[in-house]
MILOSE-367175 format. One line per 10 residues: for each residue x, y, z of C-alpha. Coordinates in steps of 0.5 Angstrom, whole numbers, plus 500, padded with zeros to 3 digits. Example, Ala and Ser with C-alpha at 12.3 -4.5 7.8 and 13.67 -1.06 7.14 Angstrom:
525,491,516 | 527,498,514;
This chain:
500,500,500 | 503,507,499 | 499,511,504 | 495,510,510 | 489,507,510 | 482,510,511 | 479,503,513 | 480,497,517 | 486,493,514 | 486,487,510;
489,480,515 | 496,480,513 | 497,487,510 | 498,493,514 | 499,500,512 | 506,503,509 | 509,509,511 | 509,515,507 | 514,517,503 | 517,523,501;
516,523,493 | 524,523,490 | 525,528,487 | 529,531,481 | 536,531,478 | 534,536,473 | 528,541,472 | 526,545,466 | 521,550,468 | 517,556,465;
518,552,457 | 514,551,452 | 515,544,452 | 514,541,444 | 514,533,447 | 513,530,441 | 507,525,445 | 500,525,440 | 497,524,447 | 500,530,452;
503,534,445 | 505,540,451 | 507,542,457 | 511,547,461 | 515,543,465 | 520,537,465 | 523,532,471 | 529,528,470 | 531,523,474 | 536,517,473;
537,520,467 | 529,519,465 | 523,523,464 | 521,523,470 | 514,528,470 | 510,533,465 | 505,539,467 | 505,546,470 | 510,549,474 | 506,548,480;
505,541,479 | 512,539,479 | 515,543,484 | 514,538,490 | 519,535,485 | 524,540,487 | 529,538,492 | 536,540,495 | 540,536,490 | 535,539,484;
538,542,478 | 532,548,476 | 533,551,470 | 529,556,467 | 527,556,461 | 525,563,461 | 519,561,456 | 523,558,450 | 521,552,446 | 523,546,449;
523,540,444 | 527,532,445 | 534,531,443 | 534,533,436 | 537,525,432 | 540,525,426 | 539,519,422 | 545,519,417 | 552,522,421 | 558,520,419;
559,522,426 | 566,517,428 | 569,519,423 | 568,526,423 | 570,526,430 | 577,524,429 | 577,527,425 | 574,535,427 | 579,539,430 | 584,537,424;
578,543,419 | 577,548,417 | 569,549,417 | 565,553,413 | 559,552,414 | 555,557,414 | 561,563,411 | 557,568,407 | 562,570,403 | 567,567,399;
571,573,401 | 571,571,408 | 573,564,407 | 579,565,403 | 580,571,409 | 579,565,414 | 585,560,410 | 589,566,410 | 590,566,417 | 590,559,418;
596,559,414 | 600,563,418 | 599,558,425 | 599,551,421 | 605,548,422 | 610,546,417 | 607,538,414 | 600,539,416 | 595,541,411 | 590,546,412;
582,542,410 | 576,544,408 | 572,539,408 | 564,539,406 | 559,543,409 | 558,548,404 | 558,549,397 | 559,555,392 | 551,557,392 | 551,559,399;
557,565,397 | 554,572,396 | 560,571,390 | 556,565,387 | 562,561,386 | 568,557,388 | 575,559,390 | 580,558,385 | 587,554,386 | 590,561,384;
587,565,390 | 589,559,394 | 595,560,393 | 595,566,395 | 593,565,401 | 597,560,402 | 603,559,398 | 607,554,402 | 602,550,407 | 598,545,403;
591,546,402 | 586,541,400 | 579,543,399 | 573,538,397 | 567,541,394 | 561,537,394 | 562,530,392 | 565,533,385 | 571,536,385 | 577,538,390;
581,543,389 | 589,544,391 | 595,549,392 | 601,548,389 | 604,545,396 | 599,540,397 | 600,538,390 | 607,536,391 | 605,534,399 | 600,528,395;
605,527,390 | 602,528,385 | 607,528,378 | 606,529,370 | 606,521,371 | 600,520,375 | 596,515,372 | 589,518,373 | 586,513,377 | 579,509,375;
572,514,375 | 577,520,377 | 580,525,374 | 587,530,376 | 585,535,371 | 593,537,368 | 595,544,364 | 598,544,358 | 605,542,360 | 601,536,363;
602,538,370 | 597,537,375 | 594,544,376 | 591,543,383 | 583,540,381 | 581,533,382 | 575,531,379 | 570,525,380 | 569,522,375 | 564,520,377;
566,517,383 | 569,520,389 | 575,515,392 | 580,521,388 | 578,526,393 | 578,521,399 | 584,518,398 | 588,524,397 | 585,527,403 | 587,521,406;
595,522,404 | 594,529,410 | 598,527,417 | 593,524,423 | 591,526,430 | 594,522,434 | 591,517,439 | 590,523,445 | 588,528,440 | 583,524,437;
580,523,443 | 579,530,444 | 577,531,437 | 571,528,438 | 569,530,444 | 569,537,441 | 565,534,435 | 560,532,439 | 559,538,443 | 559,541,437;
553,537,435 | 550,538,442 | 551,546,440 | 545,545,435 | 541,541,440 | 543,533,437 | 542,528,442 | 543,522,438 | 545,520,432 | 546,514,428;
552,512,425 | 552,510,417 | 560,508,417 | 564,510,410 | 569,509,408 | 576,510,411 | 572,507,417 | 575,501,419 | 572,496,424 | 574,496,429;
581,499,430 | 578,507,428 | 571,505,432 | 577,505,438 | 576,512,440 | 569,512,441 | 569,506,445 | 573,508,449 | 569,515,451 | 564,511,452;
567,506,457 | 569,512,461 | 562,516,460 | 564,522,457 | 560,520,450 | 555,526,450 | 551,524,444 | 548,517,443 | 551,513,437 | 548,507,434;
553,504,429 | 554,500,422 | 559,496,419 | 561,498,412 | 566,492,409 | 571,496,407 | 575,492,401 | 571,491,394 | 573,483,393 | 573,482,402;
566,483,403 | 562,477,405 | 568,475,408 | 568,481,413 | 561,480,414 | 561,474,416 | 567,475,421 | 563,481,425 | 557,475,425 | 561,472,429;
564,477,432 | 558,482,435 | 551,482,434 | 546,488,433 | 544,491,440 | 551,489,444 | 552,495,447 | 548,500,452 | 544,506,451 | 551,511,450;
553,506,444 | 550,499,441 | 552,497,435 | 545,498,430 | 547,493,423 | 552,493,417 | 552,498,411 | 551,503,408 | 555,498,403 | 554,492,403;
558,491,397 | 561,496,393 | 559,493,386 | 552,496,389 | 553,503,390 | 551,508,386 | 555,515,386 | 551,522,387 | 556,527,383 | 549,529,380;
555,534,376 | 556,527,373 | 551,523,370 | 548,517,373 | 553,511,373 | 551,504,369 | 552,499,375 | 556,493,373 | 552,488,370 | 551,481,375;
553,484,382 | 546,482,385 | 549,475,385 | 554,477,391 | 548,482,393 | 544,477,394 | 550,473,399 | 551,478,403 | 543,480,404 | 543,472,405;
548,471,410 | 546,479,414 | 539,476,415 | 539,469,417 | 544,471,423 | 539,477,424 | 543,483,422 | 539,489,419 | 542,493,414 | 542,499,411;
543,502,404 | 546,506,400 | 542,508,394 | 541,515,391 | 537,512,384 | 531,509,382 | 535,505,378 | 539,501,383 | 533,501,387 | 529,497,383;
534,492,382 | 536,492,390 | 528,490,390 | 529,485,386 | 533,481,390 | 529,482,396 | 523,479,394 | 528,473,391 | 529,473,398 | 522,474,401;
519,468,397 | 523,464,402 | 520,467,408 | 526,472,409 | 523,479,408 | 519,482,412 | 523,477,417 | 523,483,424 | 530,485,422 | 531,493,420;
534,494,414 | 532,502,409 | 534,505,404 | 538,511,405 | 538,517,400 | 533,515,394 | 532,522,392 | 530,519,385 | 526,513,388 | 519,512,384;
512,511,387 | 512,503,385 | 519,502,388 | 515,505,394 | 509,501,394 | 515,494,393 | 520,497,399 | 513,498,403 | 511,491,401 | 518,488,404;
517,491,411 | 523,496,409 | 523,506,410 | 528,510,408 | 532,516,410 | 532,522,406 | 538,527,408 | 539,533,405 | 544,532,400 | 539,537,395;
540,543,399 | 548,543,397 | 547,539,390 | 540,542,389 | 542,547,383 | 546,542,380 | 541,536,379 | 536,542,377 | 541,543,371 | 542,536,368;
535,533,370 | 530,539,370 | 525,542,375 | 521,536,374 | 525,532,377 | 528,536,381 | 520,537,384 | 520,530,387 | 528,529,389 | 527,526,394;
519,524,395 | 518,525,403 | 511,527,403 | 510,521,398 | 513,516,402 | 510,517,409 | 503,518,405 | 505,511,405 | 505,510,411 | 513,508,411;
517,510,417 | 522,515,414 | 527,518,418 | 531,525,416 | 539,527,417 | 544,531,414 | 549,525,411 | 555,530,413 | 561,532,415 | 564,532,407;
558,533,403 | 552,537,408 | 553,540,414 | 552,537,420 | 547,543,422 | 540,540,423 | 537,546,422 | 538,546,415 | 536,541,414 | 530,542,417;
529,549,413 | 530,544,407 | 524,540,409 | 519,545,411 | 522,550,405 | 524,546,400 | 529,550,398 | 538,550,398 | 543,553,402 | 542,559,397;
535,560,397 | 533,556,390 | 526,554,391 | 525,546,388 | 519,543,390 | 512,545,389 | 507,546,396 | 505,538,396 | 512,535,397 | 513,540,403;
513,539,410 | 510,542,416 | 514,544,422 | 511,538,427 | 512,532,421 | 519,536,420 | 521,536,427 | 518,528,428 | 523,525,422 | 529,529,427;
526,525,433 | 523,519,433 | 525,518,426 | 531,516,428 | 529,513,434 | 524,507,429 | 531,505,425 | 534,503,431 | 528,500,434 | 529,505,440;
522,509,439 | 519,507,446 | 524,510,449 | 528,515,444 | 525,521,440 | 519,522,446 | 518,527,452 | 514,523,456 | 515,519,462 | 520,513,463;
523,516,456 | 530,519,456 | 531,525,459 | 534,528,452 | 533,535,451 | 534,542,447 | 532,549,449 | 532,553,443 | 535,560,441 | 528,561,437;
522,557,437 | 522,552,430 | 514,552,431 | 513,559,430 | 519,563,427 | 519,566,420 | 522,560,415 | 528,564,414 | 531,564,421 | 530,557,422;
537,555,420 | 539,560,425 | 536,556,430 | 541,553,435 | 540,550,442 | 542,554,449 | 542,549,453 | 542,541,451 | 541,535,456 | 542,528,454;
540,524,460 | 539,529,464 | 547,531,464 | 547,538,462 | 553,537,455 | 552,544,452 | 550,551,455 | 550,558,453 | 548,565,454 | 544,566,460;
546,558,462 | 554,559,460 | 558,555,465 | 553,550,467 | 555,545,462 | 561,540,463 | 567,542,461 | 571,539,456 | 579,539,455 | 581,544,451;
582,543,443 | 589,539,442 | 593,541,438 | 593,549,440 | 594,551,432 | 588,548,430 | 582,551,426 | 576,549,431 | 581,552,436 | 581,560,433;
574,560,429 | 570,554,432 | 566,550,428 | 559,552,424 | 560,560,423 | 554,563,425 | 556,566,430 | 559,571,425 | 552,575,425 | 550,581,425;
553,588,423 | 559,585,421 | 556,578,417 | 553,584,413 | 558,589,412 | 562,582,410 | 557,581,405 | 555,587,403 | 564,588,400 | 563,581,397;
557,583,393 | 560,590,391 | 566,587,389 | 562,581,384 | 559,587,382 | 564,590,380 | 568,584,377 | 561,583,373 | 562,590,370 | 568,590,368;
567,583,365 | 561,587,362 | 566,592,358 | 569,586,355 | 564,583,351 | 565,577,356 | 558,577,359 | 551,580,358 | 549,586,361 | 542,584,363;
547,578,367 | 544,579,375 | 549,583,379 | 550,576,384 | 551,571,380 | 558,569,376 | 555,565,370 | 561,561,370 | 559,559,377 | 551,558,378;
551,551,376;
């Protein structure tokens, strides 16, 4: 019994004690509490115990929750919604690799980028490189265009600099073409291009052609972190990600990601509770030739689930063999896959799904889709899909409508990522607005009533900043503000945010207890800059979190709640770029993000004139855009 009784008692039963009610770790008060629950959608307070969800209600209602121990914040009535999951995130290998980057994700001007590589310059040690790796793209500048090799080696003439654009092109400086050890010899290697002069020396541009190895492999030629940086590294990167309000994420694997030697470093922080963001895994055979191999050495090894809440391993891709992955350099036309590679395809689903693994693949178009299907239901006659394992498609920006229904039919969903809000004008050039309208179909896929999840795909092609994203889903529109879908393949906000929840919660199998403010679920949670609900559409990529919990551990806090977060080491080495400009930069706003801007766009302005006067361009050319570079 849990109080004193009004009435005789019971034979064999007397009444127990009163208790005093436990009470909170945390308290999140004064908020507008966005749960996520259909049931209870709103609250005003949230107490978290143990790392749960422990209540919902008014302030008034919890407040007998509040005792000598419990950590009250106030949210000063801002918008409270669950930790943010993002689906798809290189996260392990974007943390070993984080402090080694300069970011620009988010610079507004080309003239600011190469401002920030110039002073990178001058604190790189000698043998290092400087790295600008994925997050932007040549749309989001106010000049429209990409650096050139000469203005980088202008602005570093003796560092090697190497910078990837999208999954198309890298450019490089004198210095790092000579530290790649890149020669007139130099054979081209297969589906990739080093672009050479007229005197047969490489010029410093790397294409993919269409397949990005070249870029990858050579970025691979760069020194690494060693084992102690490594570790700091990645508690920055996921702080970073915890600045945006990310509480989990699930890990898509990738390539130059080992099992399970580049996976130490994240066992590691979480056998010492320093993770601050939940990571679920995959495992990506790595060796064209060695794939089932490996598959079934890592079934016999783990399975998926072995782990904890922190990090649990969630099944094997986003390649199960290389023979079939497609390339998404949509600056390139679609790859003819190899004829007959379902039949090693079809070994490797086999042999994931008899041991119990689910999987995830790596498909950007209907056509591998289509022959991917084909397979499964081979495999379906003989009872193995649907089987109860978790298996999706991930990207599938041209997916058809029957290939839809048939990925229904076998029991599988599909993670969409952002990949169009940096690649949107160059798939609207090579394929059309048609197209480019339904690229990919979210809204036709959840009125199907699959379980579809959203992420950002980053570090080297997207941003990792979720709300970019999340604009992208609601307004259909790039980085740079180009508008590709018609009203009917829109979001609205609520659907938005639950494909950033319990989206990604549902593909790890982790939706009663993920992606949900509500009782008994974790206590993982974001106070935002600015309400995503109610917002102009605009401000939304803008949005970050003040105060992030992931449970009930406060691991990013600023503004009115600075220093009640837990430290982190200082960023190691000391000349890295994340230790002078940080990650994402919109922390650049303001009067001086404007002033910035306002020099790019004149200085364009100027260009175009001067090109104009030469006959080079029309005169009815928009002052903003370079016609060499608007595609």
């Amino acid at each position: 019994m849990t109080g004193p009784s009004t009435s005789m008692p019971v034979a064999g039963l007397v009444p127990a004690p009163r208790r005093k009610p436990e009470h909170a770790d945390l308290l999140v008060r004064n908020a507008k509490v966005f749960t996520g629950d259909p049931d209870r959608p709103g609250a005003r307070a949230v107490a978290i115990r143990d790392g749960r969800v422990a209540a919902l209600g008014d302030d008034h209602d919890l407040a007998h929750l509040v005792g000598p121990g419990t950590k009250v914040v106030d949210a000063l009535g801002r918008r409270v919604v669950p930790g943010l999951n993002d689906s798809h995130l290189h996260v392990i290998r974007g943390g070993l690799n984080y402090v080694l980057e300069l970011r620009w994700d988010g610079v507004r001007s080309l003239r600011q980028a190469l401002a920030m590589l110039r002073e990178q310059a001058g604190r790189t040690p000698k043998g290092q490189w400087i790295r600008v790796v994925g997050g932007w793209t040549a749309e989001q500048f106010a000049e429209r265009r990409m650096p050139t090799v000469a203005e980088l080696n202008a602005a570093a003439p003796d560092t090697p600099v190497f910078v990837l654009h999208l999954y198309q092109s890298a450019l490089m400086n004198r210095a790092a073409v000579r530290a790649a050890g890149f020669t007139r010899e130099t054979p081209d290697p297969h589906g990739g291009q080093i672009v050479r002069g007229r005197d047969g020396e490489p010029n410093g541009v790397l294409l993919a052609a269409p397949g990005a190895l070249i870029l990858y492999s050579t970025l691979a030629k760069a020194p690494a972190l060693d084992e102690a940086d490594k570790r700091t590294s990645t508690r920055h990167f996921l702080r970073e990600l915890n600045r945006f309000g990310l509480t989990s994420a699930v890990d898509a694997a990738g390539g130059f990601q080992n099992f399970p030697d580049n996976y130490a470093t994240v066992v590691d922080l979480a056998r010492s509770g320093e993770l601050s963001l939940r990571i679920a895994y995959h495992l990506f055979p790595q060796t064209a030739g060695q794939e089932l191999a490996d598959l079934k050495r890592w079934t016999e090894m783990v399975k998926p689930g072995d782990g904890d809440e922190w990090l649990r391993l969630n099944g094997a891709g986003e390649n199960l063999t290389w023979a079939a992955a497609d390339f998404e350099n949509f600056s390139e036309p679609r790859p003819e896959l190899a004829a007959g590679y379902e039949t090693e395809f079809e070994n490797a689903v086999r042999l994931l799904l008899e041991n119990g693994w689910g999987f995830r693949l790596h498909a950007t178009y209907d056509e591998t889709i289509r022959r991917d299907l084909a397979v499964f239901e081979k495999l379906a006659a003989e009872g193995l899909f649907p089987g109860g394992n978790r298996w999706l498609f991930d990207h599938a920006e041209t997916v058809s409508a029957g290939s839809l229904d048939r990925i229904a039919a076998l029991g599988g969903a599909v993670s969409v990522q952002n990949r169009m809000s940096f690649q949107g004008a160059a798939f609207l050039g090579r394929y059309g607005a048609d197209a480019a309208a339904h690229t990919p179909p979210v809204r036709a896929m959840l009125d199907r009533g699959l379980t579809v999840a959203a992420g950002t795909d980053a570090t080297r092609v997207s941003s990792y900043n979720p709300w970019v994203a999340l604009h992208w889903l609601v307004t259909g529109r790039t980085v740079g503000g180009t508008a590709l879908y018609p009203p009917g393949n829109l979001l609205d906000r609520e659907t938005a945010l639950d494909l950033y929840t319990r989206g990604g919660a549902r593909l790890t199998g982790e939706q009663d207890v993920k992606g949900t403010l509500r009782e008994g679920c974790y206590g993982d949670l974001a106070i935002l800059s600015d309400d995503f609900l109610t917002v102009p559409e605009d401000v939304i990529p803008g949005i970050e979190s003040l105060l992030t919990v992931v449970g009930g551990r406060i691991v990013y806090a600023t503004a009115e709640y600075e220093g009640l977060d837990e430290a982190v080491p200082p960023v190691s080495p000391e000349w890295s770029p994340v230790a002078h400009f940080g990650g994402y930069q919109s922390g650049q706003g303001g009067a001086h993000q404007a002033s910035l801007v306002a020099e790019a766009v004149a200085e364009s302005e100027q260009h175009r004139l001067w090109r104009v006067a030469r006959g080079s361009v029309p005169e009815s050319t928009p002052s903003f855009v370079d016609p060499c570079f608007d595609h």
